[in-house]
C-alpha positions in Angstrom: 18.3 -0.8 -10.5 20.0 -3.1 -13.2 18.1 -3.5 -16.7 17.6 -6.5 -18.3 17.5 -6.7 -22.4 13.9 -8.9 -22.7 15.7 -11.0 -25.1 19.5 -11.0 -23.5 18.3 -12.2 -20.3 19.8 -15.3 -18.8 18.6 -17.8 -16.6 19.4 -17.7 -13.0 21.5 -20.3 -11.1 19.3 -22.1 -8.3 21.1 -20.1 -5.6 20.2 -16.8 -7.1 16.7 -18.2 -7.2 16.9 -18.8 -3.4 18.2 -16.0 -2.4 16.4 -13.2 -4.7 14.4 -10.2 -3.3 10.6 -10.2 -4.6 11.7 -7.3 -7.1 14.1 -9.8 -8.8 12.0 -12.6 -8.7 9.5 -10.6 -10.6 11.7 -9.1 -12.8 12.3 -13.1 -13.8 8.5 -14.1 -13.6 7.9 -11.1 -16.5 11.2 -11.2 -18.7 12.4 -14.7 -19.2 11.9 -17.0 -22.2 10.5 -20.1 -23.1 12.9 -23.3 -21.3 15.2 -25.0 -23.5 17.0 -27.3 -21.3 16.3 -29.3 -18.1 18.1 -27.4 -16.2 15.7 -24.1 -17.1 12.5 -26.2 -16.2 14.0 -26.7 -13.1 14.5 -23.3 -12.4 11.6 -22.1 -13.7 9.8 -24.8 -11.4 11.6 -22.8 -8.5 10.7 -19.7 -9.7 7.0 -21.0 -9.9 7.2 -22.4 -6.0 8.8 -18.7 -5.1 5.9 -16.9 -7.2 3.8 -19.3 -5.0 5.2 -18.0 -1.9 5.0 -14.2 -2.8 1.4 -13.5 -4.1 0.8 -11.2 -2.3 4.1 -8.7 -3.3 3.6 -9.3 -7.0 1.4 -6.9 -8.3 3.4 -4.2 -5.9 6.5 -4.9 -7.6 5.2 -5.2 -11.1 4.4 -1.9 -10.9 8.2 -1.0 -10.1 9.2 -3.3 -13.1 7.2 -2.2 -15.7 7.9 1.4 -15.1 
């Protein structure tokens, strides 16, 4: 599993965003920063319609993430 520096991390691109696995997506949810540009409140707004979509798997895969 790749580590991500909290404050190195990077947005990802809108087809990252489609195609992440709930692990990623929570690894995102947790570890990204405030938006900056357009394009990051886009993605973010992605990220918030995924989060939407995975409820359920969340607190499963914080878990993994915080460990």
């Amino acid at each position: 599993m790749e580590q991500y520096p909290c404050a190195a991390m990077n947005y990802p691109t809108s087809p990252e965003v489609v195609k992440a696995d709930c692990e990623e997506f929570c690894r995102w949810w947790r570890f990204l920063q405030g938006l900056e540009t357009a394009i990051e409140d886009h993605l973010m707004h992605l990220i918030f319609k995924k989060f939407d979509t995975l409820r359920s798997y969340i607190a499963e895969n914080t878990k993994k993430i915080e460990e």
